[in-house]
SEVO-546381 format. One line per 10 residues: number of its first residue (from 1); their letters; for each residue x, y, z of N, C-alpha, C. Coordinates in nm, 4 decimals. Example, Ala and Ser with C-alpha at 12.3 -4.5 7.8 and 13.67 -1.06 7.14 Angstrom:
<numis>
1) AS) 1.3190/-0.5690/0.7800/1.2300/-0.4500/0.7800/1.3200/-0.3300/0.7800; 1.2850/-0.2250/0.7080/1.3670/-0.1060/0.7140/1.2900/0.0030/0.7870;
</numis>
This chain:
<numis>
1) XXXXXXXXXX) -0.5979/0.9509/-4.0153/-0.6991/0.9225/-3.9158/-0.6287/0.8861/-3.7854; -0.7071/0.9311/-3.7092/-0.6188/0.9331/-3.5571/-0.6974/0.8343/-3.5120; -0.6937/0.7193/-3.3853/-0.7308/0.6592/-3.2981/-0.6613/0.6405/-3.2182; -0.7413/0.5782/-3.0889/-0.6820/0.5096/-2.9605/-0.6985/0.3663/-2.9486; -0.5945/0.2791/-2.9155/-0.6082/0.1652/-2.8770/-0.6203/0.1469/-2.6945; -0.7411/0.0794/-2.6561/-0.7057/0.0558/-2.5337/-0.6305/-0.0630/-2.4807; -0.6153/0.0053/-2.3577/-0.5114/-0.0621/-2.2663/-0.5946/-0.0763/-2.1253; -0.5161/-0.2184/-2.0778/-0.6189/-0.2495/-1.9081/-0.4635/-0.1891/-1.8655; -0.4147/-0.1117/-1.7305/-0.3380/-0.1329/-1.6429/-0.3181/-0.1958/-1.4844; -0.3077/-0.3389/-1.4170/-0.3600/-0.3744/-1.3050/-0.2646/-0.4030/-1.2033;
11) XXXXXXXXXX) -0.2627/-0.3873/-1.1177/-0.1482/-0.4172/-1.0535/-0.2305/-0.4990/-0.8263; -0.1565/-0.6389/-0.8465/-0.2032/-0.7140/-0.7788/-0.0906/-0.6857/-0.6365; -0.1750/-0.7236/-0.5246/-0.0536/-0.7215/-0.3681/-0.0407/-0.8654/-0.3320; 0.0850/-0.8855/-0.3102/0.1840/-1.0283/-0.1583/0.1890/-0.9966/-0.0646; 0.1044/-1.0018/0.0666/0.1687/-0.9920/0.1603/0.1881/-1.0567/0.2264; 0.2966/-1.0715/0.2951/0.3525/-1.1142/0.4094/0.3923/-1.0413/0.5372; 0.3898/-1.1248/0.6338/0.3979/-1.0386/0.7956/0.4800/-1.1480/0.8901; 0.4938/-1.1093/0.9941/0.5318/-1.1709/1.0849/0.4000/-1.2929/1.1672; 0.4577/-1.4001/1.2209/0.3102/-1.4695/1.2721/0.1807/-1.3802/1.3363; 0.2232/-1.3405/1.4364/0.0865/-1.2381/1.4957/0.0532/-1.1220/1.4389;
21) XXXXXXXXXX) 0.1151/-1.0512/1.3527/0.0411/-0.9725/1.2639/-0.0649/-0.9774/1.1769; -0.1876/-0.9338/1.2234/-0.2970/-0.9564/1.0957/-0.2820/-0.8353/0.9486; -0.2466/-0.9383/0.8606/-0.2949/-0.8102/0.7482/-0.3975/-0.8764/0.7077; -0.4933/-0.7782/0.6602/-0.5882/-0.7627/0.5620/-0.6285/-0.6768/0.4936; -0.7095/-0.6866/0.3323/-0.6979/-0.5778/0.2604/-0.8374/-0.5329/0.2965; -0.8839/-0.4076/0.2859/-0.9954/-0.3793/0.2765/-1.0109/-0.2864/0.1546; -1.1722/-0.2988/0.0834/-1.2445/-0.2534/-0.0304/-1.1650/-0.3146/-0.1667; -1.1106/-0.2092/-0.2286/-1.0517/-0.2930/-0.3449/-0.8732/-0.3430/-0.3330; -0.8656/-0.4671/-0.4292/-0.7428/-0.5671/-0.4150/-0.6959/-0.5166/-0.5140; -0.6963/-0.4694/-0.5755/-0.5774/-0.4226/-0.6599/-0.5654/-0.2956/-0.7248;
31) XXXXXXXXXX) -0.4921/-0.2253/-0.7521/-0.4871/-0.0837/-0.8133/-0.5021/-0.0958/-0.9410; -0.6154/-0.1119/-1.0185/-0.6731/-0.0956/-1.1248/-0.7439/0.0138/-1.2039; -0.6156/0.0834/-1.3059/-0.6304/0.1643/-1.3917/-0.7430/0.1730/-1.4764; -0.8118/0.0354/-1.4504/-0.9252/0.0328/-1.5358/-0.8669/0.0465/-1.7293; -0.9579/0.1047/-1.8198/-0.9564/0.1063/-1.9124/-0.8454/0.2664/-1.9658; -0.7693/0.2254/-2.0638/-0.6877/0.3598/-2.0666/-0.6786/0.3768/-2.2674; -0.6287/0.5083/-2.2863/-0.6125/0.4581/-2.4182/-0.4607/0.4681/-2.4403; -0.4292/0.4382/-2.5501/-0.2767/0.5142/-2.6033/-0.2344/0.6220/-2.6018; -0.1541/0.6862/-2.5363/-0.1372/0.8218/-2.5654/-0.1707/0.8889/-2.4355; -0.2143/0.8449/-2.3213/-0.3323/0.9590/-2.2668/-0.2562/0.9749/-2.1628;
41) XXXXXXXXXX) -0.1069/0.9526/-2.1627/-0.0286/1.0416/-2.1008/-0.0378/0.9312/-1.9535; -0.0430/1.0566/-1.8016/-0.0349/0.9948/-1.6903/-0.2138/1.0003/-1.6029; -0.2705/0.8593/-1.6228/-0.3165/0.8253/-1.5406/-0.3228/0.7438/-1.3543; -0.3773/0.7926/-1.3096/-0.3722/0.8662/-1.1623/-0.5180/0.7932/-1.0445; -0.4644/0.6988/-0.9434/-0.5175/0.6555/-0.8606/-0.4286/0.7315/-0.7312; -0.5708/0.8389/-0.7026/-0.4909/0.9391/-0.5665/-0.5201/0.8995/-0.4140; -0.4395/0.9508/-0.3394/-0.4982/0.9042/-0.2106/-0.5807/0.9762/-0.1860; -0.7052/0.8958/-0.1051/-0.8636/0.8775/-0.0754/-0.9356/0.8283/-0.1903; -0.8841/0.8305/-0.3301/-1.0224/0.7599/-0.4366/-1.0381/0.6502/-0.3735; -1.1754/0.6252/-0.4229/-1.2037/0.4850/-0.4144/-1.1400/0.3498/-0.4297;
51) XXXXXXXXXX) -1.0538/0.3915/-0.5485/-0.9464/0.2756/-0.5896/-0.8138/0.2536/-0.5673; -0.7757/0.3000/-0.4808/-0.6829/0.3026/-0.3638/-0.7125/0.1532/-0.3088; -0.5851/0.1362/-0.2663/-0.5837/-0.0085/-0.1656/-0.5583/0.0209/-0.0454; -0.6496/-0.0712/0.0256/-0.5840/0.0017/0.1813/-0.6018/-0.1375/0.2566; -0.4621/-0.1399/0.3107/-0.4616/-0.2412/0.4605/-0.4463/-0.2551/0.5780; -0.4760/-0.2877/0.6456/-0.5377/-0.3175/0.7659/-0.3930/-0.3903/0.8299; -0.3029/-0.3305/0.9033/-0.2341/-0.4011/1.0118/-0.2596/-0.3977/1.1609; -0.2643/-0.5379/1.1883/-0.3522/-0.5876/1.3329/-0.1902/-0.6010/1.3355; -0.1724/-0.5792/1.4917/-0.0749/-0.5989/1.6075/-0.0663/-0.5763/1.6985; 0.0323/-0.6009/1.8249/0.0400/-0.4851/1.9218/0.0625/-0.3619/1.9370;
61) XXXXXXXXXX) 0.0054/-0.3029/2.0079/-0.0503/-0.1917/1.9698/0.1320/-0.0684/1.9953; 0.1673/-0.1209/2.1156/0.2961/-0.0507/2.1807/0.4290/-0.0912/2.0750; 0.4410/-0.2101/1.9934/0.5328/-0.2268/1.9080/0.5702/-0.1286/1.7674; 0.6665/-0.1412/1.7160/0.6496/-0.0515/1.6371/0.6706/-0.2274/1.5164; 0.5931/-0.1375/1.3981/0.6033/-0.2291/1.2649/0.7150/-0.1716/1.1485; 0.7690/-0.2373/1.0991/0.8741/-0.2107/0.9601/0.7851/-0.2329/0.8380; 0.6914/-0.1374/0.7835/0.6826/-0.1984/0.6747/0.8217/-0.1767/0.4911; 0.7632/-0.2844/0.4010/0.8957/-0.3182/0.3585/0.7660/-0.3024/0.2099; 0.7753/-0.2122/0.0896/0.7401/-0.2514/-0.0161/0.8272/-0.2140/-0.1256; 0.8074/-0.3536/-0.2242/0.9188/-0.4012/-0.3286/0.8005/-0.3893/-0.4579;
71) XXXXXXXXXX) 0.8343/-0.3171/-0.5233/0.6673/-0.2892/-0.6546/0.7935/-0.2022/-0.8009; 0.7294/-0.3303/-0.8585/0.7933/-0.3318/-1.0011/0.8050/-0.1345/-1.0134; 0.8977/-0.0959/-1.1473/0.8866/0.0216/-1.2228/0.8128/0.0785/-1.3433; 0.8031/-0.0717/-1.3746/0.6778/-0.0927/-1.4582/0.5437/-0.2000/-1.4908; 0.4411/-0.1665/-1.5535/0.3311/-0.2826/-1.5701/0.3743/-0.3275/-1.7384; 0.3976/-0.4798/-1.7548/0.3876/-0.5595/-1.8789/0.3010/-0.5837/-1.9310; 0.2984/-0.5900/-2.0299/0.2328/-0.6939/-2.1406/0.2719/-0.7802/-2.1850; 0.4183/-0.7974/-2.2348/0.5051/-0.8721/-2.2629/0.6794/-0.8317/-2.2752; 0.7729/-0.8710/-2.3367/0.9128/-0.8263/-2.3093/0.9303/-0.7011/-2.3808; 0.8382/-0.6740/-2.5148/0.8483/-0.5618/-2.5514/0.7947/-0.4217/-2.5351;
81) XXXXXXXXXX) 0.6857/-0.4666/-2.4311/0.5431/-0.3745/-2.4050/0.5757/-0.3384/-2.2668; 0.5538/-0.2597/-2.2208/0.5803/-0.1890/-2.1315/0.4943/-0.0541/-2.0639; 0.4517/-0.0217/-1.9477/0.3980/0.0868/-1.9193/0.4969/0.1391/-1.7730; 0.5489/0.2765/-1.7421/0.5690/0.3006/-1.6417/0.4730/0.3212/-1.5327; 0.5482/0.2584/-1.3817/0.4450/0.2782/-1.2635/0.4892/0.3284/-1.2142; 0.4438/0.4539/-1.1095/0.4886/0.4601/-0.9809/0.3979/0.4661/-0.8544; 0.4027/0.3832/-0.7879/0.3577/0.3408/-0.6565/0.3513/0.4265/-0.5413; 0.2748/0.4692/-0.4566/0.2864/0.5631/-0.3573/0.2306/0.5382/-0.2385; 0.2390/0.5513/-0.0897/0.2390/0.4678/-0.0002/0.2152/0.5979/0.1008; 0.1433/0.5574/0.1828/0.1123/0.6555/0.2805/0.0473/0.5639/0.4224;
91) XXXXXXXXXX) 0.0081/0.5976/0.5658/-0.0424/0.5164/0.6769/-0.0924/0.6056/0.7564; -0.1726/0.5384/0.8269/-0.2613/0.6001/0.9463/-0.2377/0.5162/1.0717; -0.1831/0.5586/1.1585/-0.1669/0.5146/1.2924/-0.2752/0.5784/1.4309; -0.3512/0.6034/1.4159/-0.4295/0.6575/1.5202/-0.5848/0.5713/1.5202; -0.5762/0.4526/1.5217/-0.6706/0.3754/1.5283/-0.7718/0.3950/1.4162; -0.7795/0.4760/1.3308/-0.8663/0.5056/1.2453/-0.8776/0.5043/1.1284; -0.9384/0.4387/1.0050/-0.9238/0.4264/0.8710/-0.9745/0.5554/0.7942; -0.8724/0.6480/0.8415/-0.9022/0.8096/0.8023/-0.7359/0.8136/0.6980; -0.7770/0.8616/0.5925/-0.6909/0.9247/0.5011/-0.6312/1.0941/0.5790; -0.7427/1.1367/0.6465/-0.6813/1.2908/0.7008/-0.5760/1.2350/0.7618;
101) XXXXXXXXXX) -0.5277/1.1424/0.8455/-0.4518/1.0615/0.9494/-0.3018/1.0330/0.8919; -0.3290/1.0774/0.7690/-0.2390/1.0082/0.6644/-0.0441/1.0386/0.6509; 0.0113/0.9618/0.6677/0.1353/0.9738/0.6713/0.2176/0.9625/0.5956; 0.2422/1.0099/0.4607/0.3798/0.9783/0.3643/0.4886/0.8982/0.3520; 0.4998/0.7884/0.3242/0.6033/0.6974/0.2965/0.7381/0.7942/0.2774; 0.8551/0.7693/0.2734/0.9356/0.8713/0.2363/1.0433/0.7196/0.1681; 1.0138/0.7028/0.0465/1.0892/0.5753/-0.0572/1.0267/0.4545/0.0001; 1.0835/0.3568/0.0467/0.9922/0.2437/0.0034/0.9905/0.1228/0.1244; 1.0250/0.2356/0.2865/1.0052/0.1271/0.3511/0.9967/0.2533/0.4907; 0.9255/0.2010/0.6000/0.8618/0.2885/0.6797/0.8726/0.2154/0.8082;
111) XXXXXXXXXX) 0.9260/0.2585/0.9452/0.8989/0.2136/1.0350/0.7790/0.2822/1.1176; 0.7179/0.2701/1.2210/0.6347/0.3145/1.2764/0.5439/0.2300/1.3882; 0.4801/0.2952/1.5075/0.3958/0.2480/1.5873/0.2849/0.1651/1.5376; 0.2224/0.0640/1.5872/0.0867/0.0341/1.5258/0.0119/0.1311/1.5840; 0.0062/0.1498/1.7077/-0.0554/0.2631/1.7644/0.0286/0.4085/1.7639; -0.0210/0.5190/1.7291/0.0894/0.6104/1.7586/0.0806/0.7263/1.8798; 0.1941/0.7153/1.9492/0.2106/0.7637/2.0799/0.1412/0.8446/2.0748; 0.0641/0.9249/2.1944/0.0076/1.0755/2.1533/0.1187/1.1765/2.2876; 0.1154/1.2661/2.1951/0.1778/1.4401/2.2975/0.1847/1.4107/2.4287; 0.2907/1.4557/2.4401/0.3488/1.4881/2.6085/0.4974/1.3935/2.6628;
121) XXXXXXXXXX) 0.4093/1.3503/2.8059/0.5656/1.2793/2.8423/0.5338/1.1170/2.8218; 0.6168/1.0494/2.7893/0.6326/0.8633/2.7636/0.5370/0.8317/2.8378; 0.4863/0.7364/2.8469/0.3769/0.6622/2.8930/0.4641/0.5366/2.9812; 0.4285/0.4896/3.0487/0.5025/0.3265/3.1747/0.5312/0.2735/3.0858; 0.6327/0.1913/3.0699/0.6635/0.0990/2.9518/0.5916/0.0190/2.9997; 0.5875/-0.0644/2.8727/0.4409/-0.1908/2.8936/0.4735/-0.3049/2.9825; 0.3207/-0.3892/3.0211/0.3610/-0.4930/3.0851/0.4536/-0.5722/3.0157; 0.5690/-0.6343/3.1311/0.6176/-0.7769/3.0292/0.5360/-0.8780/3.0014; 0.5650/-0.9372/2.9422/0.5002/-1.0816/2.9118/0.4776/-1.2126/2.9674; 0.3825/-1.2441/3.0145/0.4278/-1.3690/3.1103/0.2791/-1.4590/3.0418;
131) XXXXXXXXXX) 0.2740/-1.6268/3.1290/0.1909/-1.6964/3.0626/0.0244/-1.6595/3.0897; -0.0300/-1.6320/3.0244/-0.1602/-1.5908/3.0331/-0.2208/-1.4490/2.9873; -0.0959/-1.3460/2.9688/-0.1172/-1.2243/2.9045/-0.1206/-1.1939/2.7412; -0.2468/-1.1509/2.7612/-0.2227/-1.1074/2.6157/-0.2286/-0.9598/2.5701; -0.0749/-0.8941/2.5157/-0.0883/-0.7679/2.5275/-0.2083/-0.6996/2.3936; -0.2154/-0.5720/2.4719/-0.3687/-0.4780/2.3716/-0.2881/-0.5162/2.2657; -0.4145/-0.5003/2.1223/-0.3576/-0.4602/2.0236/-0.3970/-0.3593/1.9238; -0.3666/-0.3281/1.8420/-0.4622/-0.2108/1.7379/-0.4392/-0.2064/1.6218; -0.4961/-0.1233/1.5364/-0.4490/-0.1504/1.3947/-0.4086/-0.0237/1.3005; -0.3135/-0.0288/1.2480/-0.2989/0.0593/1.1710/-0.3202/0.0362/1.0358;
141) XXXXXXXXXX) -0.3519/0.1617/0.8826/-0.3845/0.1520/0.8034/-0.2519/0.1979/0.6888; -0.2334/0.1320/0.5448/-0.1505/0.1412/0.4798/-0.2488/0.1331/0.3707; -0.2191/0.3092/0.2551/-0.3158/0.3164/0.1472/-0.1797/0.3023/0.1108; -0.1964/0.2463/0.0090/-0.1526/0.2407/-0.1507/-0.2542/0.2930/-0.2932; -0.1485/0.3649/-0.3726/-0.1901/0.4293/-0.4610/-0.1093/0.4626/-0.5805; -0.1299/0.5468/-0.7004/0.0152/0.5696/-0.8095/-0.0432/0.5784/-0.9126; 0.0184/0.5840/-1.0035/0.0068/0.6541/-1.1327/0.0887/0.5856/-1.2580; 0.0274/0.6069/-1.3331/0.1433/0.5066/-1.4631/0.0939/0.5833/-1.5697; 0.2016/0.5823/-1.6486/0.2333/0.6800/-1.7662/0.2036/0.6275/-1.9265; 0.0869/0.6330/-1.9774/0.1507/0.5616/-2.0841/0.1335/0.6386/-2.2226;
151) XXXXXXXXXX) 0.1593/0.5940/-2.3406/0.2260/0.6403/-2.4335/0.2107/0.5484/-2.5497; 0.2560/0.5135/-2.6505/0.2406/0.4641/-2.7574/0.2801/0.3497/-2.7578; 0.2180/0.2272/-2.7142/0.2106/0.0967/-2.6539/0.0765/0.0459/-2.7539; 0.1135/-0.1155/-2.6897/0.0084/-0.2168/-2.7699/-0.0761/-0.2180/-2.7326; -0.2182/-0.2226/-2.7459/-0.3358/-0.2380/-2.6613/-0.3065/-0.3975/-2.5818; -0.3910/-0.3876/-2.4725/-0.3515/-0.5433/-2.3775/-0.3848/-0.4714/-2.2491; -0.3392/-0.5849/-2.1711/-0.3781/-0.6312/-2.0004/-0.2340/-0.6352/-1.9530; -0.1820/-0.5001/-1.9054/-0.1082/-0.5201/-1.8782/-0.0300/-0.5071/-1.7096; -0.0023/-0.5908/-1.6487/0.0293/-0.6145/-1.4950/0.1460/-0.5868/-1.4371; 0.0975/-0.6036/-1.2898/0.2554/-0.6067/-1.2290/0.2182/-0.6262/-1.0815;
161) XXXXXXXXX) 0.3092/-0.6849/-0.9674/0.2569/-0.7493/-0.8255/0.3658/-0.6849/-0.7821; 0.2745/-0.6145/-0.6226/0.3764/-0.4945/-0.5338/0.3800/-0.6400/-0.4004; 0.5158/-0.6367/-0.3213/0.5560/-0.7242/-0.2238/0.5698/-0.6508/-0.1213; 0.4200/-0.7016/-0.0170/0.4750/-0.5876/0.0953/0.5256/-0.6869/0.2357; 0.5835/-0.6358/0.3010/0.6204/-0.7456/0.4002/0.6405/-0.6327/0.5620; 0.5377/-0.6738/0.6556/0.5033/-0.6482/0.7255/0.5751/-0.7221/0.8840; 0.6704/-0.6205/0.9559/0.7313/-0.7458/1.0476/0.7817/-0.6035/1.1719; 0.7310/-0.6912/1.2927/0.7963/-0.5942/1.4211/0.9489/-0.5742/1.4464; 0.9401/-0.4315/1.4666/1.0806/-0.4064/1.5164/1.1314/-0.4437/1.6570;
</numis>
């Protein structure tokens, strides 16, 4: 007799930023595989589903941001239990919480505009800074998404927390 045992797979975000950077998450907080069984191979949170994470970086708009993410290889249950993850990272810089907008991480850390320049020649470099100015700002978007593999494991709740750290260049 054949069966499946299920499995939860969940995986929670840290972030951190620099002082004037706003992050925030919007819709869902964590990449949750929801219910899985044994065996059922590679399940798959793609960019644009619903269950995608996506955040919100507030800054200036002319700076560029470093983002920095550190996300386990796998989700636990315990020392013997194990599921593989892999994490996938993509951004939108054009003021808009559009996935078409969408930009590919290339491994696991990304510099970039909060705003992104548009076509042609440089723009005036910005005002300096003096007391009473406060420069524009805008926001760019960071989906997170991924896939985890699993296989002949214990049924359980099994986790893991991605560290993203958000700071101007």
């Amino acid at each position: 007799m054949l069966y499946g045992t299920t499995t939860f797979g969940q995986v929670t975000f840290s972030m951190y930023s620099d002082d004037d950077i706003i992050l925030s998450q919007l819709g869902s907080e964590e990449l949750d595989f929801g219910m899985v069984l044994t065996n059922s191979s590679i399940n798959q949170i793609e960019l644009g589903d619903s269950d995608m994470v996506i955040i919100a970086i507030e800054g200036v708009e002319y700076y560029d941001v470093i983002v920095t993410i550190d996300a386990p290889t796998i989700l636990e249950l315990d020392s013997e239990n194990s599921i593989p993850f892999e994490l996938s990272a993509a951004y939108a810089n054009r003021g808009q919480n559009q996935v078409s907008d969408a930009i590919y991480f290339n491994g696991t850390i990304a510099r970039f505009p909060i705003k992104r320049r548009g076509d042609g020649p440089p723009s005036p470099p910005p005002v300096p800074g003096y007391n009473g100015y406060t420069p524009p700002t805008g926001t760019a978007y960071l989906f997170l998404y991924g896939n985890i593999t699993v296989g002949e494991i214990d049924a359980g709740h099994y986790t893991g927390n991605v560290n993203i750290t958000v700071e101007y260049d």
